[in-house]
N, C-alpha and C positions, 0 to 999 in steps of 0.2 A: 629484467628478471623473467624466468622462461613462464611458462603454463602451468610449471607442475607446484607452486611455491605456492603457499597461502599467504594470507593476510598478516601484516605485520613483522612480515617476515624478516628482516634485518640483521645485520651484525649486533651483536646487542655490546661487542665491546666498541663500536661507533659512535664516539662523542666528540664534541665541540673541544679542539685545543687538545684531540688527543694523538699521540706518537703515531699512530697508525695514517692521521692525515685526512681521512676517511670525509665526505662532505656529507650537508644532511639527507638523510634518506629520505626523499617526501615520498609520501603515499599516490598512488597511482592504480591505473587498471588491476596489476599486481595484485593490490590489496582486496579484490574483488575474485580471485581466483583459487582453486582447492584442489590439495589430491585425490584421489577418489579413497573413499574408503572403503569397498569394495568394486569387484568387477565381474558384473556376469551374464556373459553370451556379449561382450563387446559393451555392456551398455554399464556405465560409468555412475555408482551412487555415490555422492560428494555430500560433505557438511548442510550445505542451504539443503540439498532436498531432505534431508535427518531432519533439520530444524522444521520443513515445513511439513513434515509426517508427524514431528513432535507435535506440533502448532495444530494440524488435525485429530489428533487424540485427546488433546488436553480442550478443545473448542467441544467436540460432542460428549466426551468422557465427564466433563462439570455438568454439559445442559442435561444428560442423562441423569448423572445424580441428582441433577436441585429437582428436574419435574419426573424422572425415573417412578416418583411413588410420593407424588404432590399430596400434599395434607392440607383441610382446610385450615388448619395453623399452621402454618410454616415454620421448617427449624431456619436454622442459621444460612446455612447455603442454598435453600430455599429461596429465604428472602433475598441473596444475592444476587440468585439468579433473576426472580423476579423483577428486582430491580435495574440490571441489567439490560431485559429482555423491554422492559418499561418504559427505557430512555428511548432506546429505539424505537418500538412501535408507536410510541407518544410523540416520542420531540424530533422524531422523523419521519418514517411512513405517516403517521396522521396529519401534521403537517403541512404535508405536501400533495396525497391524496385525497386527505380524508378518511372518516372511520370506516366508511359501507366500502370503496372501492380499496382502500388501503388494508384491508384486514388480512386477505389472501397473499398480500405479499410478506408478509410482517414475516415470515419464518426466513425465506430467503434475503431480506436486508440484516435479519439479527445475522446473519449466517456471517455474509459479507463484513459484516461490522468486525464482528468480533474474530474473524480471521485474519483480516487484515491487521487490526490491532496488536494481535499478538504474533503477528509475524513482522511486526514493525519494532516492536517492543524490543524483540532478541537482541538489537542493537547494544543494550544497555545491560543486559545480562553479562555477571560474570562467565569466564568460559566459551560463550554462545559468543555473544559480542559482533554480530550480525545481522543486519534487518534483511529479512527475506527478500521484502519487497526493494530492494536495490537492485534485483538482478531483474530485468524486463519481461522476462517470461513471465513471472508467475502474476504480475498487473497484466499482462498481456491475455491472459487466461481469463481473470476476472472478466474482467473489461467484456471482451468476448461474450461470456457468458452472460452481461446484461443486456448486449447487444443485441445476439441471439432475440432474449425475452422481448427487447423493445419493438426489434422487425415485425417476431412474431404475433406480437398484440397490436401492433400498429395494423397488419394486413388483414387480421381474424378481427378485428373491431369496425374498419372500414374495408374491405373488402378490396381487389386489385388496385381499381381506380382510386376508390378513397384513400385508400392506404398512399398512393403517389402522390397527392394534392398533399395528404398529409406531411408529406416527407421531403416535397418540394415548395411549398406555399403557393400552390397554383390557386392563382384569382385572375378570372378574367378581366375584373375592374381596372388590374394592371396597365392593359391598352399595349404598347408596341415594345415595353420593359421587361414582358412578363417572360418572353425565354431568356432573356439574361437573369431573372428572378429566380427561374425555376432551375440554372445551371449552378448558380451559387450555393444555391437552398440543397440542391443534390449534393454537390459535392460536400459542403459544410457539415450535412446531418450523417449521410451514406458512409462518406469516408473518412472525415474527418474526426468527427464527433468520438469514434470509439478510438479513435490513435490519442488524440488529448487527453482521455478520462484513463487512457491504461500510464502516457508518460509525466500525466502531472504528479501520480504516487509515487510512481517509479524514480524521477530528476529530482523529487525532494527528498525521499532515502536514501538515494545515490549521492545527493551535495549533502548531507547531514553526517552520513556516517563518513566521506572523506575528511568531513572538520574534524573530527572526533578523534579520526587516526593520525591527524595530523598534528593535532596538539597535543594526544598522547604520548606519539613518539619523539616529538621536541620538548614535552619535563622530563624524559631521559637524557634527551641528545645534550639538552644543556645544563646536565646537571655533573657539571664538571668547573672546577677552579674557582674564579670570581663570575662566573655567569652563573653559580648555583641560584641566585634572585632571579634571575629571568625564568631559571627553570618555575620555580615556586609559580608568577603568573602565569606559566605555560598551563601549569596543572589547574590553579584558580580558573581557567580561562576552558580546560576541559570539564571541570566539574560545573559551572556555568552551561555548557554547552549540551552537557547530560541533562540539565534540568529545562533547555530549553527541547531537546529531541523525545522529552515523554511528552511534552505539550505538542510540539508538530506529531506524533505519531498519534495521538489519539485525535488531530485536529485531520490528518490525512484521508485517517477510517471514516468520521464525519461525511468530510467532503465530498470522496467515494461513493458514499450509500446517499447521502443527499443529492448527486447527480442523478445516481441511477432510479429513483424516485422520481426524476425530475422529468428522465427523461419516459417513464412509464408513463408519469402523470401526460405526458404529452402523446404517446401512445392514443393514449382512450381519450383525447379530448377530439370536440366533437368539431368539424372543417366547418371554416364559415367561407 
């Protein structure tokens, strides 16, 4: 299928045992691909990036309303937020930093959290039916952008040298190991460390919403003759699979934000 085809895109007269022959259409790159929905000055605005401008309005458009004009009784969406913002800064940031040094971050983990969330979420939206975070850019972004903060607290906390020891595990106690130590440790933390944290979101929205498409379009493909029963499990076997992608996608956001805590918390820890 060329570039220009979207997701799902298919014969939809394509069935199992039908005249036309047709084999089954599995999901593929394809299915990760979009026309643009507009074009201007060459540059291409397509569905994911709607979804992830959606996904930015509706993340600061709530937190504005719940704390826009915070009351000491909270109404309803108050307390959502509240409780929201609560899980995070409590059963994350505090966690992992602590309250004194964790408290400055808490605005940008809630950020992270809940962005990611509901750009993982789309998947399962009718209509939308897309997880943002499937396409590598935008984990690629994130990722970045903790990276970013970790160099940055890592060097402004221990200064050039310290910051390197930090980054590399420089200990002299090593003896004749220690630049093979310090090559590992460089590479592992420098360069590695933020590729893992952007394609571990990324390879699970990616394998998750291929299952998704995959079994959706086989309770069509075989819902034809006497394989109309398999179709039935095909569909059992998607709505199963729905229930298991709102659990990995709020288990993703987790992950994400408790890495990048992890790795701040390592930032400001102090080199022995």
């Amino acid at each position: 299928m060329s570039a220009d085809q979207t997701q799902l895109a298919f014969d939809w007269s394509c069935r199992i045992m039908s005249d036309n022959g047709c084999g089954f259409p599995a999901p593929g790159l394809h299915s990760f691909l979009f026309k643009p929905i507009a074009t201007v000055g060459g540059f291409e605005f397509n569905k994911v990036m709607l979804l992830a401008l959606i996904t930015t309005v509706l993340v600061v458009g709530f937190f504005w309303a719940a704390f826009g004009k915070a009351k000491v009784v909270p109404g309803k969406l108050q307390m959502v937020g509240e409780a929201g913002y609560d899980f995070v800064r409590r059963g994350i940031v505090y966690e992992t930093l602590g309250k004194k040094e964790g408290e400055k971050y808490v605005p940008l983990m809630v950020s992270l959290f809940f962005f990611i969330w509901i750009m993982n979420i789309w998947s399962v939206i009718p209509l939308a039916q897309f997880p943002v975070s499937s396409i590598i850019a935008f984990p690629a972004v994130l990722a970045a952008i903790v990276y970013v903060v970790w160099l940055g607290l890592t060097f402004k906390k221990h200064g050039f040298a310290g910051g390197f020891k930090n980054l590399t595990g420089y200990d002299k106690s090593l003896g004749p190991v220690l630049p093979l130590v310090v090559v590992i440790e460089f590479f592992s933390n420098v360069l590695v460390r933020p590729f893992t944290h952007a394609v571990r979101l990324f390879a699970n929205m990616f394998a998750g919403h291929l299952l998704l498409v995959m079994f959706t379009v086989a309770s069509w493909y075989l819902l034809n003759s006497w394989m109309i029963p398999a179709a039935g499990v095909s569909f059992v076997m998607t709505v199963v699979m729905i229930l298991f992608e709102l659990f990995v996608q709020a288990v993703q956001a987790y992950v994400f934000v408790l890495l990048a805590c992890s790795y701040v918390q390592g930032a400001l820890a102090e080199h022995h």
